[in-house]
C-alpha positions in Angstrom: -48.0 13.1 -36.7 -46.2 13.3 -40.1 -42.8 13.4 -41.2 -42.5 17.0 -41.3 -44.5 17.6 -38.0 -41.8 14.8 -36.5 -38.9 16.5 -37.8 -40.0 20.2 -36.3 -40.7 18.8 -33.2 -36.9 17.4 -33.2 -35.3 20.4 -34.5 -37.1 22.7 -31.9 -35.7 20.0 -29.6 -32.0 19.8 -30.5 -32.2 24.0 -30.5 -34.0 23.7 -27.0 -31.0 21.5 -25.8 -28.0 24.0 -27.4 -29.6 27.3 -26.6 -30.2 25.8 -22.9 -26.4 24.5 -22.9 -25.5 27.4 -24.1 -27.1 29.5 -21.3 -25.3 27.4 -18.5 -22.9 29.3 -16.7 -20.0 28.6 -13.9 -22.0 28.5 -9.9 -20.8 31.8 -9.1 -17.8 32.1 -6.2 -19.6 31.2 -2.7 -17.7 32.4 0.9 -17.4 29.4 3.1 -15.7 26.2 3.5 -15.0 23.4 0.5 -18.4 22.5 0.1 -20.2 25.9 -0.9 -22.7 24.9 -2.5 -21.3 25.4 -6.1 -17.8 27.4 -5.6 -16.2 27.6 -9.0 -12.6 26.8 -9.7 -10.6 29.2 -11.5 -9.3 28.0 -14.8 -10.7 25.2 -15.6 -8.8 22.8 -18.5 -10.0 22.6 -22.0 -12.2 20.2 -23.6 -15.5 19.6 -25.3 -18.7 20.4 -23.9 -22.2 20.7 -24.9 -21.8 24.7 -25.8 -19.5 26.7 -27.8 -19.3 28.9 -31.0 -19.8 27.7 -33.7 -16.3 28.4 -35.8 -15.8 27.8 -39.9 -12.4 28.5 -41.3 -13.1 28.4 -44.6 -16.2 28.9 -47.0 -18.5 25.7 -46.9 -19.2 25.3 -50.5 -19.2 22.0 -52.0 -17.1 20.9 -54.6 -15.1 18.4 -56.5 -12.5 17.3 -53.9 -13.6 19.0 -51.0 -14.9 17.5 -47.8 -17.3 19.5 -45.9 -18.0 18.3 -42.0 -19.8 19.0 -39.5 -18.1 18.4 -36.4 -19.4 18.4 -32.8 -16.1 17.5 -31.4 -13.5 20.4 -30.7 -11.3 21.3 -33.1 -8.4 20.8 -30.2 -8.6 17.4 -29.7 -9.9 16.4 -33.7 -8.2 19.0 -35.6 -4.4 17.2 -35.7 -6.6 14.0 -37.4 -8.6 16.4 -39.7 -4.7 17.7 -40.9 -3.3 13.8 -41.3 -6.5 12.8 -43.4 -5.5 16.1 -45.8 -2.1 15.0 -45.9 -2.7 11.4 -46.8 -5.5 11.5 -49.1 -5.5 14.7 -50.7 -8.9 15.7 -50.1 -9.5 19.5 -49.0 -11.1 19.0 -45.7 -13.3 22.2 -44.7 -15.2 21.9 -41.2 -17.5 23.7 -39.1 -17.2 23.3 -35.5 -19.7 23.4 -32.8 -22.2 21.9 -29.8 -23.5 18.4 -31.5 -27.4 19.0 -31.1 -26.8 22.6 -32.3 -25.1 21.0 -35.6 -27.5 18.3 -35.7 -30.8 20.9 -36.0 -28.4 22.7 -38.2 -28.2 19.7 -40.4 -32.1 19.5 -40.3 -33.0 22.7 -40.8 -31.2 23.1 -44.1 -32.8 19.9 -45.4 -31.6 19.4 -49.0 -29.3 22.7 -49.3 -27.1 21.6 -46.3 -23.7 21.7 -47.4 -22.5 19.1 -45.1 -21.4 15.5 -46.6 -20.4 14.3 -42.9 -21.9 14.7 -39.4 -19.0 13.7 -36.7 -20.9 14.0 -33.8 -19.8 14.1 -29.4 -22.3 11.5 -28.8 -24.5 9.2 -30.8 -27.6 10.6 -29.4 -27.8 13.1 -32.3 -26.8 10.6 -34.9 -29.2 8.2 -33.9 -32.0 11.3 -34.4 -30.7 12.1 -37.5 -30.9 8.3 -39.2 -35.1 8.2 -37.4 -35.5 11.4 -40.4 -33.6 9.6 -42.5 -31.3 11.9 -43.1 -27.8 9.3 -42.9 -27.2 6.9 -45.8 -25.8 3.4 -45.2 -22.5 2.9 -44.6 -20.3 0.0 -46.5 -19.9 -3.2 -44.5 -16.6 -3.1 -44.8 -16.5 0.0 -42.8 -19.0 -1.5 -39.6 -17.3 -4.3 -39.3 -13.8 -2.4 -38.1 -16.4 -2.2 -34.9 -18.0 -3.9 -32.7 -21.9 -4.4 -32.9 -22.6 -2.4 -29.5 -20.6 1.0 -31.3 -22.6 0.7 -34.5 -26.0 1.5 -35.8 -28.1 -1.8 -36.5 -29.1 -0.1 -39.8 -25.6 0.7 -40.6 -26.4 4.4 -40.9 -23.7 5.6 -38.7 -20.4 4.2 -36.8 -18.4 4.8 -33.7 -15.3 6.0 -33.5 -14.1 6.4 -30.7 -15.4 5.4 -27.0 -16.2 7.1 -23.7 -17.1 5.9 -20.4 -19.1 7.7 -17.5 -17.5 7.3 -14.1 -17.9 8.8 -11.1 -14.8 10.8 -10.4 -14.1 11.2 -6.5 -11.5 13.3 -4.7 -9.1 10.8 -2.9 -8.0 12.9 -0.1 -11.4 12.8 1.4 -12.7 9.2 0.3 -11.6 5.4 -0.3 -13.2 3.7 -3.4 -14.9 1.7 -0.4 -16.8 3.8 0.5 -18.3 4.9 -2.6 -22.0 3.5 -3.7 -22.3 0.3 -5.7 -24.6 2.4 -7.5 -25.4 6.1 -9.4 -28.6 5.5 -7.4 -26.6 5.3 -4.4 -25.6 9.3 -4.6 -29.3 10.2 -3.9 -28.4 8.8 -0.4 -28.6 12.4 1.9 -25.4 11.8 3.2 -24.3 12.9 -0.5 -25.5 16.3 0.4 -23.9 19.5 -0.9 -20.7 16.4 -2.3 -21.9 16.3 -6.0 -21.1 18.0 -8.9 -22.5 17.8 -12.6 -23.2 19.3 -15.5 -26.9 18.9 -17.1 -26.1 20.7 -19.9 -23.5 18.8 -21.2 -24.5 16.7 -23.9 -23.0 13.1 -22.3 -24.8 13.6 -18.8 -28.0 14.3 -21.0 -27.3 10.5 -23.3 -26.7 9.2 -19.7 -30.3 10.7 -18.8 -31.5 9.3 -21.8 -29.8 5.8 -21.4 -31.4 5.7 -17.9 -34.8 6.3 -19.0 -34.4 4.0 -21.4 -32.8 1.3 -19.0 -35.0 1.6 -15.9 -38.2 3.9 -17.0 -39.1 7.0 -17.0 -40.7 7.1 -13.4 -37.0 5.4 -12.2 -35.2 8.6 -13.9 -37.1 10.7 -12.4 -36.7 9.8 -8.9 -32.6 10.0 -9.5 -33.0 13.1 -11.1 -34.9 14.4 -8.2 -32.7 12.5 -5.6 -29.9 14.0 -6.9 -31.8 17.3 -6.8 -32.7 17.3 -3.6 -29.0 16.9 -2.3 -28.1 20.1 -3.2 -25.4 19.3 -6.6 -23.0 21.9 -7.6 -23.4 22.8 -10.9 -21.1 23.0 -13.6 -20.7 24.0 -17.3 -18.6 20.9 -18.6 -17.0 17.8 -17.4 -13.6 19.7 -17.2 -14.8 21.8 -14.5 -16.0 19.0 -12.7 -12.7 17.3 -12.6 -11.1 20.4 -11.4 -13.8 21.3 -8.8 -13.4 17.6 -7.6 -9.2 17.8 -7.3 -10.0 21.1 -5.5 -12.0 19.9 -3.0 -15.4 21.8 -4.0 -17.6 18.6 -3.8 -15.9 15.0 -3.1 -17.4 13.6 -6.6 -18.5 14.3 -10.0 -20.4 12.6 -12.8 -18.4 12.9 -15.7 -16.7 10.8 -18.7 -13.4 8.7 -17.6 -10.8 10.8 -20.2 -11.1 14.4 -18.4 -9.2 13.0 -15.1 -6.4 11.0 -17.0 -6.2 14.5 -19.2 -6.1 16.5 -15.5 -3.5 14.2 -14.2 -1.4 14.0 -17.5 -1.1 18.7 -16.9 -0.7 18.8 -13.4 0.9 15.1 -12.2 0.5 12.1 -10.8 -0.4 14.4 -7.2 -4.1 15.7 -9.0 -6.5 14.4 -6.5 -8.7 13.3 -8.1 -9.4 9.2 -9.9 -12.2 7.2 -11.7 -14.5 5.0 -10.1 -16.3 2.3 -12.5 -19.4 1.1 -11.2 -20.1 -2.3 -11.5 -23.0 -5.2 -12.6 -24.2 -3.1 -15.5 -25.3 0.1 -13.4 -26.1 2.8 -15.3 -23.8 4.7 -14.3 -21.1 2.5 -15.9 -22.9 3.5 -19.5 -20.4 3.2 -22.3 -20.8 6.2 -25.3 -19.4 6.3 -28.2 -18.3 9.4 -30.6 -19.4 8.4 -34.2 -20.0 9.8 -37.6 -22.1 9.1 -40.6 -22.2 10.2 -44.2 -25.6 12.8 -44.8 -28.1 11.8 -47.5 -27.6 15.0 -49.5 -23.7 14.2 -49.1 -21.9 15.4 -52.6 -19.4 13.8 -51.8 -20.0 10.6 -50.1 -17.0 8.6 -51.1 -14.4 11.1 -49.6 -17.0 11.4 -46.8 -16.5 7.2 -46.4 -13.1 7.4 -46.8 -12.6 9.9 -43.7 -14.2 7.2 -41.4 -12.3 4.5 -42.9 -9.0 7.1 -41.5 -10.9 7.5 -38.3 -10.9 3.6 -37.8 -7.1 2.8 -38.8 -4.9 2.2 -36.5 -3.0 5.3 -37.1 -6.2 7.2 -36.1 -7.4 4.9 -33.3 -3.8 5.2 -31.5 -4.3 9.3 -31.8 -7.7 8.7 -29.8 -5.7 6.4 -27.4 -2.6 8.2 -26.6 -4.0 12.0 -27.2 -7.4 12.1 -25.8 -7.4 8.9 -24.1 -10.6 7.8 -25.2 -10.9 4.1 -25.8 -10.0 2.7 -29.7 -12.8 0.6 -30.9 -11.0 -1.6 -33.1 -8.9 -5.0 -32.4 -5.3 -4.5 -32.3 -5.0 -1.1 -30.5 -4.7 -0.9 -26.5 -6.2 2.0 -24.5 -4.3 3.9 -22.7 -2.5 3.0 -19.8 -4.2 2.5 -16.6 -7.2 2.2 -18.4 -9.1 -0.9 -17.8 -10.2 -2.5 -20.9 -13.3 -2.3 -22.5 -14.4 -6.1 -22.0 -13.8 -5.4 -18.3 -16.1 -2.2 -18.0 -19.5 -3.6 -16.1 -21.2 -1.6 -18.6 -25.7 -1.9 -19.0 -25.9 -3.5 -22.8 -28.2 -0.7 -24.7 -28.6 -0.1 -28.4 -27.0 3.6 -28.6 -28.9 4.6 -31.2 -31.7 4.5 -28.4 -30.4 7.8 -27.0 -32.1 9.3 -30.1 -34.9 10.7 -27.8 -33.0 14.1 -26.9 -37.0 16.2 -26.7 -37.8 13.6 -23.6 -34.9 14.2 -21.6 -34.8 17.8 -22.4 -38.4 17.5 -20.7 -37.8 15.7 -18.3 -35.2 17.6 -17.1 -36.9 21.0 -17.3 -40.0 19.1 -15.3 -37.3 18.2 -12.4 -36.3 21.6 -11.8 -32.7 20.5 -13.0 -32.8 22.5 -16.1 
């Protein structure tokens, strides 16, 4: 297949995966005891997930010191940086706002004529698509070396900036981390039954899908997908939901990233409920993301576009993403937050991110297992 019959089958894919995120909904209220089979929660914090509108503030036209991004993180937790970069460098920053995949066959779809000079994206998933069209240009050296190798594209096409672990978040008034699986394959067990929640639209359960079929085989996410499946999970829209449905006492765990419980605990106390489990010995389940960003090839202004990211990985920057969204920094000198365990101590499997780049098979694959 050509170029341009690769690129429409990965812009009909990126679509598939935001118009499905878009459809998912809360499980609708359910009479009966904590384990309902999907009972909701009824506010549920904010944060991203894989939906949303898309919002633009201002006219994206390009110009002589303006900045133009495309964001897939929320302007809630990335906006205060967006103001500081203005602040310090002068640059007009204008930004459009919305689900990463959704941006991402945005940025495809216009081709040449997208305004965009940078793509800041959830998850690297979508970058890593983007740089297989060729669509990123290489990033200074300068710039990839404020990171490690594991949070960077080999080609140097696109950089982390700030990092995300999945954990299994567990309600600690009805279990002891003892008593949790070794590993995610564990929760397939039937006495998991009607205990799980997740979110398969959310675009980090769907890199984690990816990451396992690109870990352990296809055949080998399949059988979670369906073990998980057949235990009855409650469904949710987001990771934030999850958290809440978790400290509720709706199901006893959750798949989700390891920020949304300290952000739970930091609104309503130290009392929430609710904690992170890390699995261990490189399970998949341990899978370290990473947020990330990279300068487009039709960028008109690629130097202000390189000198965002070069913000995004100062110190200044990497302490925002520490003490603010608790994320993990990604360069040397700046601790995570505390309680945190450090990144060299997370068991995490050791997998080239932009790997996740295959969005169309997991969409597939979970469509063909009945979880989409």
């Amino acid at each position: 297949m050509g170029l341009l019959g690769a690129t429409a089958r990965l812009w009909a894919a990126l679509v598939a995966v935001a118009v499905v995120a878009a459809c998912g909904q809360p499980p609708p209220e359910q009479e009966g005891g904590r384990r309902g089979g999907g009972a909701t929660v009824a506010e549920a914090t904010g944060g991203e997930t894989t939906a949303g509108e898309t919002t633009v503030s201002e006219p994206l036209v390009p110009g002589e010191g303006n900045l133009i991004v495309y964001s897939g993180r929320t302007e809630d937790l990335v906006g205060p940086l967006m103001e500081q970069f203005e602040e310090r460098s002068g640059i007009d920053v204008r930004v459009r706002y919305g689900d990463t995949a959704e941006l991402a066959a945005t940025i495809l779809e216009e081709g040449e004529n997208s305004p965009a000079d940078l793509f800041f994206a959830q998850d690297p998933g979508a970058l890593g698509a983007l740089a297989e069209e060729g669509r990123l240009r290489p990033l200074p050296q300068g710039i990839l070396d404020r990171v490690g190798e594991r949070f960077r594209s080999p080609e140097g096409l696109w950089v982390g900036t700030s990092g995300r672990a999945r954990v299994v978040a567990y309600n600690t008034e009805e279990l002891d981390p003892s008593e949790l699986p070794d590993s995610i394959y564990g929760f397939t067990d039937p006495e998991w039954e009607g205990r799980i929640g997740w979110a398969p639209t959310n675009g980090s359960f769907q890199a984690f899908v990816t990451a396992l079929r690109v870990l352990e085989g296809e055949e080998r996410a399949r059988a979670w997908l369906e073990g998980i499946q057949a235990n009855d999970p409650s469904v949710y829209p987001d990771n934030s939901s999850i958290v809440q449905a978790v400290g509720a006492g709706e199901v006893d765990v959750g798949f989700v990233n390891h920020y949304y419980v300290f952000r739970a605990i930091e609104e309503q106390g130290e009392g929430f409920p609710a904690r992170n489990y890390f699995l261990k010995d490189g399970d998949p389940g341990a899978l370290v993301l990473a947020a990330g960003a990279g300068v487009l090839d039709t960028a008109e202004n690629p130097e202000a576009a390189r000198e965002f990211i070069r913000y995004l990985l100062s110190e200044e920057a990497q302490q925002y993403f520490a003490d603010e969204t608790f994320e993990y920094p990604l360069i040397e000198g700046v601790e995570p937050a505390e309680g945190l365990p450090p990144l060299s101590e997370i068991e995490s499997p050791r997998i080239d991110l932009s790997d996740l780049s295959d969005l169309e098979g997991t969409l597939e694959l979970l469509q063909e297992t009945g979880v989409l």
